[in-house]
matplotlib code that plots the C-alpha trace (Angstrom):
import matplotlib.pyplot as plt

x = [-61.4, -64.1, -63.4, -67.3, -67.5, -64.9, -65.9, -69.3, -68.1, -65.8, -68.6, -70.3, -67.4, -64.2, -62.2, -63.2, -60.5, -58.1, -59.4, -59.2, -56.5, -53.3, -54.4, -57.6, -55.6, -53.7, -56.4, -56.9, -60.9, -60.8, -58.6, -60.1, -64.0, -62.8, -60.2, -63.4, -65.0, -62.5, -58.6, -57.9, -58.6, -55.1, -53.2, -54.5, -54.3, -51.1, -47.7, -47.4, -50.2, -49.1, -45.7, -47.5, -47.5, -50.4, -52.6, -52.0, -53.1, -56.4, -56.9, -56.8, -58.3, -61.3, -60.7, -58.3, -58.0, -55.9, -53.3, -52.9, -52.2, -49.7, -45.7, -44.0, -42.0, -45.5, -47.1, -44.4, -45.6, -46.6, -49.3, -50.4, -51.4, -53.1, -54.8, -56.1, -56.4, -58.6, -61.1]
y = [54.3, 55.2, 54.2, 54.5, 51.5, 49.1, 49.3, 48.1, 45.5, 44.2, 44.3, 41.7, 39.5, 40.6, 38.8, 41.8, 43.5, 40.8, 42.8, 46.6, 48.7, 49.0, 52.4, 51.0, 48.2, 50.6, 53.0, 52.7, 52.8, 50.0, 47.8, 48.0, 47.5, 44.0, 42.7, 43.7, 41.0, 38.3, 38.1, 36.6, 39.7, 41.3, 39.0, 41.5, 44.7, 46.5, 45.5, 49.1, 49.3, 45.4, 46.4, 49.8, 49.7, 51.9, 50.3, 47.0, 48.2, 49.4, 46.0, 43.8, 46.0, 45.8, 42.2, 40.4, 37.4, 39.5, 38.9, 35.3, 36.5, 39.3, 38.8, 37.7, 40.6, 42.6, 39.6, 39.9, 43.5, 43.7, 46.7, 44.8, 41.8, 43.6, 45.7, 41.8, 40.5, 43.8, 43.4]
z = [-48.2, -45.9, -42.0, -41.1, -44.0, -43.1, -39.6, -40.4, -42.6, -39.7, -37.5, -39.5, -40.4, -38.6, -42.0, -43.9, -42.4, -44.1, -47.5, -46.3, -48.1, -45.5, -44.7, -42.7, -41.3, -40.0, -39.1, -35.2, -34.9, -37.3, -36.2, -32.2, -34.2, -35.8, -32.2, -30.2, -32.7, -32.0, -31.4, -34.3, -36.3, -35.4, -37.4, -40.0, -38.6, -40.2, -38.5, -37.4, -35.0, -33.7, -32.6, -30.5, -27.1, -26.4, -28.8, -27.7, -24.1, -25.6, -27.7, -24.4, -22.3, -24.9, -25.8, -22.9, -25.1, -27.8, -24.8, -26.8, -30.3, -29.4, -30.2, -27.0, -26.3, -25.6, -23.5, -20.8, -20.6, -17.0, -18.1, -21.1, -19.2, -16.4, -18.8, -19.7, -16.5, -15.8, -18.2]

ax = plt.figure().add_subplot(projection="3d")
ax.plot(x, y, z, "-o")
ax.set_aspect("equal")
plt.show()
């Protein structure tokens, strides 16, 4: 798999990310190019990068309204949100 060609096909319609190997749903670039599309997008990003801390923080501050689609024990996370609230 070729990142440079995932990312464009995310760019045009984020669900392409739903058909990416797990190796470019886990791939960071990636994932950030489809959430900057829409939120929804990270209920198919790979489980590992959903449960990190620091990329979560980049995903809202690029996209605040991934704040609604993360699991609860990251949207109590006083950083996470204002990383949100900042954007």
């Amino acid at each position: 798999d070729k990142p440079d060609l995932v990312i464009k096909a995310v760019k045009q319609d984020w669900s392409a990310l739903q058909c990416a190997s797990k190796g470019m749903r886990r791939n960071t670039a990636v994932a950030l190019e489809a959430l900057k599309v829409t939120s929804r997008a990270l209920c198919y990003v790979h489980r590992e990068l959903r449960e990190n801390r620091s990329f979560l923080l980049v995903a809202v501050s690029r996209n605040a309204w991934v704040l609604d689609e993360i699991a609860s024990e990251f949207a109590d996370d006083r950083a996470i949100v204002l990383a949100a609230v900042k954007r």
